[in-house]
N, C-alpha and C positions, 0 to 999 in steps of 0.2 A: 617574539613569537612564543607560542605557548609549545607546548614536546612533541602535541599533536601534530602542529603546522608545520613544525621543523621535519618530524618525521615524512609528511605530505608532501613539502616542496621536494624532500630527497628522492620520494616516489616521482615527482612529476619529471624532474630533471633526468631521471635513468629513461623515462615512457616515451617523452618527446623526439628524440630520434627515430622511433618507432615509425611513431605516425607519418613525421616526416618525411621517412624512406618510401612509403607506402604511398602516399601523395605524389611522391617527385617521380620515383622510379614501375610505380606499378596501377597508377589511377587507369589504365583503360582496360585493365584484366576485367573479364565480364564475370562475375559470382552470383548471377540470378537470372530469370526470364520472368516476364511478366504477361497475362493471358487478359482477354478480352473478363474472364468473370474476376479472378481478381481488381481490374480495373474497377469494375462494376461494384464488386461484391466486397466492399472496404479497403483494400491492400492487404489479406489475408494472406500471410505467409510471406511478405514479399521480404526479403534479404538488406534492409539498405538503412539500417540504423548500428550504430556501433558504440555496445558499453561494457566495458570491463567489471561492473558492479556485479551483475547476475543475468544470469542464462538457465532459457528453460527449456530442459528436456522431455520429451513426448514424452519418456516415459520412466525418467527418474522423478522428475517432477524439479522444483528450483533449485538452483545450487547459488550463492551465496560466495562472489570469489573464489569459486571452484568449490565449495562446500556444499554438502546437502545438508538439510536441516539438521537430521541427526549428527551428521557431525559439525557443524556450528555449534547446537548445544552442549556438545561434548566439549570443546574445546574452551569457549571462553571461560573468559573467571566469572564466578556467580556475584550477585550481589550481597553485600553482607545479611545475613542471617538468612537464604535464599538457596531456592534451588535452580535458581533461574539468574540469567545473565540480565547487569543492567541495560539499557537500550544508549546510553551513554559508550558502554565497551562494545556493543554491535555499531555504534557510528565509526568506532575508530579502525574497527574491522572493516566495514564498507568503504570507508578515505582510504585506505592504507594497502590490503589484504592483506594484513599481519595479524594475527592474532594478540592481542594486546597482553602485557602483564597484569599482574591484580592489581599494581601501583600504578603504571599506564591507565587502567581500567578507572581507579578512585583519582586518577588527576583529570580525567574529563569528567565525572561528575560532580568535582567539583568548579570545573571551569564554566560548565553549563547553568550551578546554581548563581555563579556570580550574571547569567545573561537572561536570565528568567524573569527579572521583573519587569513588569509590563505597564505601559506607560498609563495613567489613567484616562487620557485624553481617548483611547482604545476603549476602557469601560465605559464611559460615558455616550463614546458611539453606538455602542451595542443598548446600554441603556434603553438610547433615544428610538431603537426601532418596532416597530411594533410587536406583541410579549408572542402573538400566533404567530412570525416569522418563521420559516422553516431552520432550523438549525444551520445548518448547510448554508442559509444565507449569512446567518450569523457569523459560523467559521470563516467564509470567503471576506466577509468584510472587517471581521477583523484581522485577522494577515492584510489585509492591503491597503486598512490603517497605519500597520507600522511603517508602511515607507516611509513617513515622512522623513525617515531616521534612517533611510539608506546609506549604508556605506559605499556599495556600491556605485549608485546614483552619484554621489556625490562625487567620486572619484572621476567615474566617467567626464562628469561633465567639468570638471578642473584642466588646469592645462599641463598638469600632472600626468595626464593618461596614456598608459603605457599598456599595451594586449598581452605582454608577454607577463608582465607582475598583477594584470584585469584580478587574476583567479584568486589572487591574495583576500582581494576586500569582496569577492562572491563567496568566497568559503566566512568570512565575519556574517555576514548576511544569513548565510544558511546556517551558521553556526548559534544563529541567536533566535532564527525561526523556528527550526527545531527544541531550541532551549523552551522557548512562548508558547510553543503549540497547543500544548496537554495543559499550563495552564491558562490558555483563552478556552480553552476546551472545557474545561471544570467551572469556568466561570458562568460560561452561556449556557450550561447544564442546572447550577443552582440560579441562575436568571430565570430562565426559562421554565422548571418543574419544580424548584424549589422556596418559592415567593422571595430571589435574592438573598437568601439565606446563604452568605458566603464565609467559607473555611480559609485562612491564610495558610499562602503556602507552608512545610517545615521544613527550615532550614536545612536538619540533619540528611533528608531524604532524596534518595534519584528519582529521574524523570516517572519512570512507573508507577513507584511507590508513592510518590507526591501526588501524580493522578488519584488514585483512587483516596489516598488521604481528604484531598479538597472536595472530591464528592460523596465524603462521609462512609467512605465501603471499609471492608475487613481486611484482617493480615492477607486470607487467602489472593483477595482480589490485587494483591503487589503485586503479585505472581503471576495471573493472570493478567494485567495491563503488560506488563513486561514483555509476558511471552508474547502477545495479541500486539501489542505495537513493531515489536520482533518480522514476526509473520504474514505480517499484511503490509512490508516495508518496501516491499522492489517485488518485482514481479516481469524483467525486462524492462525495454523500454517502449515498446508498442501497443499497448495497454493505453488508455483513452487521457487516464490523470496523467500518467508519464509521459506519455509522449504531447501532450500539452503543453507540460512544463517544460517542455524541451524545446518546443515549435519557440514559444512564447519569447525560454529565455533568448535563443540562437538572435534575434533582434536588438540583443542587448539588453531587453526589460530583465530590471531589477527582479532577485528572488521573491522579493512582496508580490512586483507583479503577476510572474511566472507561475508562482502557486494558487495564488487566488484562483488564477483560470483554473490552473487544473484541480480543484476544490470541483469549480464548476461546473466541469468532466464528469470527475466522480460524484457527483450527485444525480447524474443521469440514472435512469431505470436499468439498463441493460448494463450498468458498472458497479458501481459503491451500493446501489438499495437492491441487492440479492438478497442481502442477508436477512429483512427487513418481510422479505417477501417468501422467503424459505419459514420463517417463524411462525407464519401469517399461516402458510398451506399444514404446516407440523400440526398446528391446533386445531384446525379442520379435520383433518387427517384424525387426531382422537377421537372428535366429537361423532365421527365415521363408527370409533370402535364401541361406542357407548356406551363406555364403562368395563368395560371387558379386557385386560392387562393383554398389550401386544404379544402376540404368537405369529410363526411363522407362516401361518395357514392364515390367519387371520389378517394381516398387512399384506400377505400376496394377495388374497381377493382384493383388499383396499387399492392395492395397487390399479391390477388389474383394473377395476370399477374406473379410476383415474383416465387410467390412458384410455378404455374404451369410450369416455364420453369425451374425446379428443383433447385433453389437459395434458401439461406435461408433468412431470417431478421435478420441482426444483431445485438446485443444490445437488443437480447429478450431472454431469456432463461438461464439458469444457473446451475452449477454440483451440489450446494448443496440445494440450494434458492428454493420455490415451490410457493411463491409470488412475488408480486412487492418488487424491492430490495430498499431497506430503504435508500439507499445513493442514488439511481435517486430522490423519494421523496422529500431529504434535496436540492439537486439544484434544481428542478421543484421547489422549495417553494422560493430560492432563484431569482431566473427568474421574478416569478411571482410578488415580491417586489421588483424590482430592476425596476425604469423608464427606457423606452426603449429598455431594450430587449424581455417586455414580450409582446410588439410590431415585435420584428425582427420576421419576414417574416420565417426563417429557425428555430428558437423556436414554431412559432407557425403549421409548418409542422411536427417536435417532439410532439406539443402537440397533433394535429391529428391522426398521429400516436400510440402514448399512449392510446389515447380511444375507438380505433378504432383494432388493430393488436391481442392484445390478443382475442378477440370473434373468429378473421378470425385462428389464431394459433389454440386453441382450436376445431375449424370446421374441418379443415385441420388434424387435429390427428395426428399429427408425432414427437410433444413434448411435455416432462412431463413439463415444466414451460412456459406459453404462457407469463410472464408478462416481465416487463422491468429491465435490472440489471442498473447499476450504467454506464456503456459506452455507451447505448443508444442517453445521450445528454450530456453528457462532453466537447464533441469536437468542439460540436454548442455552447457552452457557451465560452470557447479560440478562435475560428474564430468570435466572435460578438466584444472580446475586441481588436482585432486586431490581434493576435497570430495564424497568418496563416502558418505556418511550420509546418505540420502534424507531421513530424517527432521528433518534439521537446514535443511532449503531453505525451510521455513514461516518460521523461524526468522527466516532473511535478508529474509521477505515481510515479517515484524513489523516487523523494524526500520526499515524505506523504508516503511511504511505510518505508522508512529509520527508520521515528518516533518507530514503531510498531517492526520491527526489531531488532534494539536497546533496544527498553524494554525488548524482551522476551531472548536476546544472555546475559544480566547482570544480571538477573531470572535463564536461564540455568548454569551457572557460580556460581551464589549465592546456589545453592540450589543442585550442583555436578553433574548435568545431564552427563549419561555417552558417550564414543564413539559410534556413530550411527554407527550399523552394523547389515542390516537384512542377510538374509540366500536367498539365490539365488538356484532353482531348473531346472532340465534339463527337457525337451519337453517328453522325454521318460517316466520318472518319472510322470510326468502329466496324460501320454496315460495311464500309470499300475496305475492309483490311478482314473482316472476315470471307467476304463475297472472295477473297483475291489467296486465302486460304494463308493472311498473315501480313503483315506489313514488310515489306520489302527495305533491309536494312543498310 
């Protein structure tokens, strides 16, 4: 076992009573109710998934193993020459909630470089699909090329297979998904926009820094993959990609499997292409000002003009969040220290809009969260370092979501989470339980 997993099984073994007691001694305690519109209206808010990775408060915004963003970044150790934590030392944080050493921190990246290399039978798949595929198809299919090489899988179906040691070979699995990720991700980026023009990985470098190394970017852009794979990592577990990956793995499919789907979550419109569609309204939104440097008089009217022709603002508001979302915050801070872009011209129409949008949202009364989530300026911060493929920014969501996903499917594994299976009811049923002023229990 590597110091990580040694560390991890010691975590699982202290948890597992836990869950245990809670099962045996307290399964019929009622901790939710559930109403006709939630039924209706997605499971919005309902109480019945359980992850120790991260939790998100209405109105701190995520925490991170009981951490909020600010203090995650505080804490971990940076990467060498960095002001930022590798995504390597936030894994170990996410498996563990231990705050890692610098030398814990440099022994998972280098654990990760040894699980990086990807098979070429993977390039050749991606190769063979057509060059206008959407990205997003590309990602999903390559992750779920690699099962061939399940550890997992293969485990399971041995006569080896034991539930209680399952989570051993799901944490190898997840542990080499996440290693692949960023570079299947670099790869279907120079396939796809770069006429196959591909950069080999560098040895020397962590997961972040190696991203943007393969797709040709600068020192700053380390930083920013780091912190952006960081922050788009976990998000709970109710959330479309995650709880995908959860539905999926709870069946036992292999982490290939499990993620693939929820790749194919996150490429839904109303999940992972926010960002994609926030960039999209930001440059309209200039072309609004005609040339004329954002004012606060100037971007209220824009506003206004918006919602009175019944449009909304994208990148303001949020299903569970009731403040500013704490991941726009960590890139606005990065923007802001970073020369040069807190100069660009479309940063600083984000930033007008930020000071500006919530007062006019709040006037306007038609949403509980007037402030800014995390896609608001994502996509203005990829179009500044050159990374003008709108369609390739889900991409970057995949891969900082992958982290988060992986933690909590070798958690549901460790710890015997069972087959997700809620109870589905008919429209009639509905009509006789409201007419009856509730279902009678």
């Amino acid at each position: 076992m590597t110091q990580l997993k040694d560390k991890l099984s010691e975590k699982i073994q202290a948890h597992r009573p836990r869950t245990a007691k809670l099962t045996k001694e307290y399964s019929d305690i009622v901790i939710d109710k559930v109403d006709i519109g939630q039924c209706i209206g997605g499971a919005r808010d309902i109480r019945c998934l359980v992850t120790d990775i991260s939790y998100l408060d209405p109105q701190e915004g995520i925490r991170f193993r009981g951490k909020t963003i600010p203090e995650t970044f505080a804490a971990l150790p940076r990467a060498a020459g960095s002001a930022y934590a590798s995504v390597e030392s936030f894994w170990y944080f996410l498996l563990t909630g231990e705050i890692p050493t610098q030398a814990q921190a440099d022994a998972v990246v280098e654990e990760f470089k040894t699980r990086r290399q990807v098979p070429e039978y993977v390039y050749s798949t991606l190769r063979a699909l057509p060059r206008e595929s959407h990205p997003m198809v590309m990602l999903s299919i390559g992750i779920l090329a690699l099962q061939k090489d399940s550890k997992f899988a293969a485990y399971y179906n041995s006569d080896k297979f034991n539930k209680t040691s399952a989570w051993e070979y799901v944490y190898e699995d997840a542990a080499d998904l996440v290693a692949r990720i960023a570079v299947i991700a670099a790869f279907i980026y120079n396939l796809k926009y770069r006429g196959d023009k591909q950069i080999p990985a560098d040895p020397k470098l962590d997961m972040g820094a190696n991203f943007a190394h393969m797709i040709g970017q600068s020192e700053q852009y380390k930083d920013l993959a780091r912190m952006y794979f960081i922050l788009h990592s976990d998000h709970e577990s109710g959330n479309v990609s995650a709880h995908t990956t959860h539905l999926v793995h709870s069946a036992m499919s292999d982490p290939y499997y499990a993620y693939s789907a929820g790749l194919n979550g996150l490429a839904g419109p109303l999940h992972g292409l926010a960002n994609q569609e926030v960039l999209r309204w930001i440059m309209d939104f200039q072309k609004k000002l005609k040339g004329a440097a954002p004012t606060k008089e100037n971007v209220t009217a824009a506003l206004w003009d918006t919602l009175n022709a019944g449009q909304v603002v994208p990148g303001f508001g949020h299903a569970v969040l009731r403040k500013t979302d704490p991941r726009y915050m960590a890139q606005r801070e990065f923007c802001l220290n970073t020369p040069g872009l807190k100069d660009d011209p479309l940063f600083k129409l984000v930033s007008m809009i930020f000071e500006t949008a919530p007062a006019v949202l709040s006037e306007h009364g038609k949403t509980k969260n007037p402030w800014p989530n995390v896609d608001a300026q994502s996509g203005v911060i990829q179009w500044y370092y050159g990374i003008k493929e709108w369609d390739f920014y889900t991409v970057l969501f995949g891969v900082g979501r992958a982290v988060g996903c992986m933690a909590n499917i070798t958690w549901d594994r460790a710890l015997g989470y069972a087959l997700e299976r809620p109870k589905s009811v008919t429209t009639d049923m509905l009509e006789k339980w409201a007419a009856e002023g509730g279902r009678k229990m």
